[in-house]
FITORZA-23228 format. One record per atom (N, C-alpha, C, CB): residue in one letter; x, y, z. Coordinates in steps of 0.05 Angstrom, whole numbers, plus 5000, padded with zeros to 4 digits. Glycine has a CB too. Layout:
aXYZ...
//
This chain:
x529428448417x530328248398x531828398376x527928078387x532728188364x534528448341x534528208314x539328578355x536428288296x536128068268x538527858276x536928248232x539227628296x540927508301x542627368274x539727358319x541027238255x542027078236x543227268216x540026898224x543327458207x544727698194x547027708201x543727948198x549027608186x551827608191x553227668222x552727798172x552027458238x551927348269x553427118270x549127268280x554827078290x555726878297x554026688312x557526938308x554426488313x553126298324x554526078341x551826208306x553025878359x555525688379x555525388354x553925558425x557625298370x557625088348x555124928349x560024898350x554724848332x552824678319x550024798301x552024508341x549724738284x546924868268x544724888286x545824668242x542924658257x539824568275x540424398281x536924518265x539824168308x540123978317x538523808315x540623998334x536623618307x534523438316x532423538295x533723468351x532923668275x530823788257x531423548235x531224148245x528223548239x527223368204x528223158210x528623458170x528622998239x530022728240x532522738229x528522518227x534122938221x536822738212x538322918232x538222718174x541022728227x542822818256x544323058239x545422538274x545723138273x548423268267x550323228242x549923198288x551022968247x553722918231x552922828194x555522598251x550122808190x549122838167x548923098154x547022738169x548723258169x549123598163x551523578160x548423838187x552823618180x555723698172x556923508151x557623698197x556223288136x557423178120x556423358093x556822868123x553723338086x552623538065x553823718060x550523638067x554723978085x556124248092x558924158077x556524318130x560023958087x562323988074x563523858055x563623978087x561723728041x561623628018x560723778002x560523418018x558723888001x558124237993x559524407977x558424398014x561524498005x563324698007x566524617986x563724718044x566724277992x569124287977x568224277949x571124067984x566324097946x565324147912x565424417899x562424077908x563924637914x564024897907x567025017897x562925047931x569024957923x572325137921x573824857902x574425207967x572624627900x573924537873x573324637851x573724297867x570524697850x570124837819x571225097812x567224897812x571025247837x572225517831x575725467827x571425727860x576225217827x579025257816x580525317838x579425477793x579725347865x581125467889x582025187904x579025677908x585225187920x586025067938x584925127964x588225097937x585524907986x584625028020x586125268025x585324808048x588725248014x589925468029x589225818015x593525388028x587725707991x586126007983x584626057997x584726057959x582525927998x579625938019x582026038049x577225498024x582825938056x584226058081x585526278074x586225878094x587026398056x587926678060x585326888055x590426748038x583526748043x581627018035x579127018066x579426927996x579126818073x577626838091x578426898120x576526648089x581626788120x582226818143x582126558163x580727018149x581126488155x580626128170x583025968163x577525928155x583525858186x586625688182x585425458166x588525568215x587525308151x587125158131x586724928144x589025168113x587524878167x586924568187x583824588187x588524568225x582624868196x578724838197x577824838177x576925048210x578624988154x577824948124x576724588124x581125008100x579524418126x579524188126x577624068138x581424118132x578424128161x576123988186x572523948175x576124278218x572624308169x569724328167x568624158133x568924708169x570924158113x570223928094x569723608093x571623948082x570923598118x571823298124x569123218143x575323268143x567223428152x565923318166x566423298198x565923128154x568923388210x569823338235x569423528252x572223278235x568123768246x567523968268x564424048261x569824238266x563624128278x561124408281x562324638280x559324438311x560724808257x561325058253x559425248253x562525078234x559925528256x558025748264x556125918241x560025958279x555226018234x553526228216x555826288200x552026508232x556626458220x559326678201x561526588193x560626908216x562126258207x564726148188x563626128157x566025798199x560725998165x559825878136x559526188122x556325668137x558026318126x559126478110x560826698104x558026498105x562126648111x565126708101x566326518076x567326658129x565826248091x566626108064x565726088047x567025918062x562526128039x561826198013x561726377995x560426178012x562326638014x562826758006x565926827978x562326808026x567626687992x570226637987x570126417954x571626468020x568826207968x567826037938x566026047916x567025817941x563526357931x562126497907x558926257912x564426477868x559726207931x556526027940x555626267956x556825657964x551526357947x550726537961x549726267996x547826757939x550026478010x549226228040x546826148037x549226338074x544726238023x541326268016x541725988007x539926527990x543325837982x543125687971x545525457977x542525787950x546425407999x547625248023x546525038025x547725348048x544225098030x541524818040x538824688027x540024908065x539324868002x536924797971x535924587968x538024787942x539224517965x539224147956x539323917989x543324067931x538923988003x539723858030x536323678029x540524148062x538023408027x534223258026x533823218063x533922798002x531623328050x529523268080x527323028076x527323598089x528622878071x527122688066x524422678065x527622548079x523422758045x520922908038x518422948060x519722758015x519423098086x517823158106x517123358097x518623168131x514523448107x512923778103x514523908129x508423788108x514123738148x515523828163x517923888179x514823808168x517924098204x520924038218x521124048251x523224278206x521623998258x522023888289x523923898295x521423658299x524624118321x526924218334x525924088366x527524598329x527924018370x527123788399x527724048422x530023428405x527324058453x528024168466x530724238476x527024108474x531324478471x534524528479x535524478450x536024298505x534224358425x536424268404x536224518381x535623908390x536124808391x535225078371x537725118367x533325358382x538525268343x540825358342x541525588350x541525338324x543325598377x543525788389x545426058379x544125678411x544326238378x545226478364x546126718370x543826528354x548326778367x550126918382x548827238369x553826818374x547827498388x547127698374x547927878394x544427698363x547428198390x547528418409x548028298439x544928578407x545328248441x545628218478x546428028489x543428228494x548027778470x549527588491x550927578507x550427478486x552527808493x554527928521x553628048543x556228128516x550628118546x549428238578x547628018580x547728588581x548227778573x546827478597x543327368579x545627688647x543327498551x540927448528x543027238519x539927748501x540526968510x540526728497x538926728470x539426548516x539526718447x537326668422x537726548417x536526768401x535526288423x535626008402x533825928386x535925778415x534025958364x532725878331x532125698331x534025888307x529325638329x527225458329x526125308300x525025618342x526625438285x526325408257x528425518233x523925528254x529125278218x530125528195x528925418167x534125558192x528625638147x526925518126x528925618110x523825608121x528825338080x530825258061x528725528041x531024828050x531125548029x530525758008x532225938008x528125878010x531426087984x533226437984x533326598001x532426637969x530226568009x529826818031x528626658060x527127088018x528926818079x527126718104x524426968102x529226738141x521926808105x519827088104x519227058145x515627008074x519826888164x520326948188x522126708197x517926998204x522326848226x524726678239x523226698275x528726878233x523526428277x522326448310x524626408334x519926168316x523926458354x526626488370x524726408399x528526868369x527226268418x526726318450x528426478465x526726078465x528226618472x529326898489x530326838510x527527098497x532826768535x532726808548x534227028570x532526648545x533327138580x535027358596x535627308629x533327648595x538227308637x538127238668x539227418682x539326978676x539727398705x539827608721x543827748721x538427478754x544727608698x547227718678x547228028671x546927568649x544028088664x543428308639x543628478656x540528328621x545828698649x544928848663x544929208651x546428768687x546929238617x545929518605x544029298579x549329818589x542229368579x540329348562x540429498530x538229448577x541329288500x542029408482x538229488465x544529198465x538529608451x536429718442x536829598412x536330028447x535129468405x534129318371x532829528352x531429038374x532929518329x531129588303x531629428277x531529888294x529629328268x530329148248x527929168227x530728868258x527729118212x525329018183x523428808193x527128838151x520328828181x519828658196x517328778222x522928568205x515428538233x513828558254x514828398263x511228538255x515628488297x515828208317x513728178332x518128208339x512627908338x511727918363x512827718381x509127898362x511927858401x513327728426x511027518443x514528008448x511527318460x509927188480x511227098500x508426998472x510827248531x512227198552x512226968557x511627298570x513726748566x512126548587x513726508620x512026208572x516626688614x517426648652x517726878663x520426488662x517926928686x519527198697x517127388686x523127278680x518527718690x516827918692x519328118687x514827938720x517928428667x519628548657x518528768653x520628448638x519228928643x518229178629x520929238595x518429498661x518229238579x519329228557x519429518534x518028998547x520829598526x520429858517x518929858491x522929998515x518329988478x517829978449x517430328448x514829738439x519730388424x518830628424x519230848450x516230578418x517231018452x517331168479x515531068498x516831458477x514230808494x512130668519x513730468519x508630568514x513730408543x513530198569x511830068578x513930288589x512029778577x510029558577x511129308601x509929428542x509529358617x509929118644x509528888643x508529128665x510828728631x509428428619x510828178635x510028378583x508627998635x509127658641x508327488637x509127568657x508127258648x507526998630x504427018616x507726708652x504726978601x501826968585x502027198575x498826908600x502927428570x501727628553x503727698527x501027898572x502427808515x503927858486x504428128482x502327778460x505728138458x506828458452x507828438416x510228548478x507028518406x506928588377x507428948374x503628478364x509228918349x510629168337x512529208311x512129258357x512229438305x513529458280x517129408297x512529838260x518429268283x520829218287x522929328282x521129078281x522029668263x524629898254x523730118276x524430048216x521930018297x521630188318x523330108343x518730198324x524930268351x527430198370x525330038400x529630558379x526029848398x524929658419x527829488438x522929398399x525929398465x527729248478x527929278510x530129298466x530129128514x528729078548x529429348562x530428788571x527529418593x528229688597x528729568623x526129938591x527929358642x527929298663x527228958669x526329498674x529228888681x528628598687x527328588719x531828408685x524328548722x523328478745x523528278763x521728498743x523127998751x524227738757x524127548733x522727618778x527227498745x529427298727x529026978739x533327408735x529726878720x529326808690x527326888675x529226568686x527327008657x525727178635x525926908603x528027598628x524426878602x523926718576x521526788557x523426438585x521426818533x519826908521x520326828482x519927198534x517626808466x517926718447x518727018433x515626538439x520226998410x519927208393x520127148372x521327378395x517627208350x517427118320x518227368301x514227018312x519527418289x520227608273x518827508243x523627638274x517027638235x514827718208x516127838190x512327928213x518127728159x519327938144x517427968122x522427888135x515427888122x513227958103x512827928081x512728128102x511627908055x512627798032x514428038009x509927648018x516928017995x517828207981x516928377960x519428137975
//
């Protein structure tokens, strides 16, 4: 596993199905947000587009509400308008639920290291605030994977198999694992897959950033 949400890209769409409200209620907040912000800063779309790089038609788009956008567009653009991304979603009412509920398949899927060798991370939770103190994930690896990148990050992960069968590194041991068993570790210890036994490989991973 590695730190996916750390200036990562992501596929379109956020959280999906969290806290009961839809898609297009997010993205209206997002970009109602965003233009309030680059009006105050005194900035036009076509500033936000030269500094960011984003053509001024998606600038638009993503204010208007008409697209899904990724991690790293958003921040980029706050960057640009001097909004930290921490405080993006402060004010976002959740209609005073304690809780949040991510439906099946509706995680926000997260583009990191090993997507490109056939790894899936989809974000199960995200918590409003400055900081995240963890982030939970579903793992999947298929028979795509085939050089294996190596993670270190801040932080305890633990892991919980539930498909397929693997051998997982941590460090200089090697661990044979499958459905039902777990695996916990310091997370600045170079970890990660060493061998895919049988694919489809699915597995939880909670990343612990602990309190500051």
């Amino acid at each position: 596993m590695t730190e996916p949400t750390e200036g990562k890209d992501v596929d379109e769409g956020l959280i999906q199905g969290t806290t009961g409200r839809s898609r297009l209620e997010l993205e209206a907040y997002i970009g109602t947000r965003i233009r309030q912000e680059r009006r105050g800063q005194g900035l036009k779309i076509a500033d936000v587009a030269r500094i960011t790089g984003i053509s001024q038609g998606m600038v638009s788009k993503i204010e208007n509400a008409q697209v899904s956008t990724s991690l790293d567009t958003l921040s980029r653009l706050c960057e640009a308008i001097g909004l930290p991304l921490s405080r993006l979603f402060t004010d976002y009412d959740q209609t005073g639920s304690a809780a949040q509920l991510v439906r099946a398949d509706e995680g926000m899927e997260v583009v990191g290291r090993g997507t490109d060798k056939g790894h899936t991370y989809r974000l199960l939770a995200h918590r409003r605030g400055p900081r995240q103190n963890f982030e939970p994930f579903l793992v999947t690896l298929d028979d795509a994977s085939e050089v294996f990148p190596t993670f270190s990050h801040p932080g305890t992960e633990f892991l919980h198999f539930l498909e397929g069968r693997m051998v997982y590194r941590v460090g200089n041991e090697l661990f044979e694992v499958g459905p039902g068993d777990s695996l916990t570790f310091e997370g600045e210890v170079a970890h990660g897959p060493e061998a895919l036994l049988e694919v489809p490989i699915r597995f939880l991973s909670v990343l612990n950033y602990g309190e500051e």
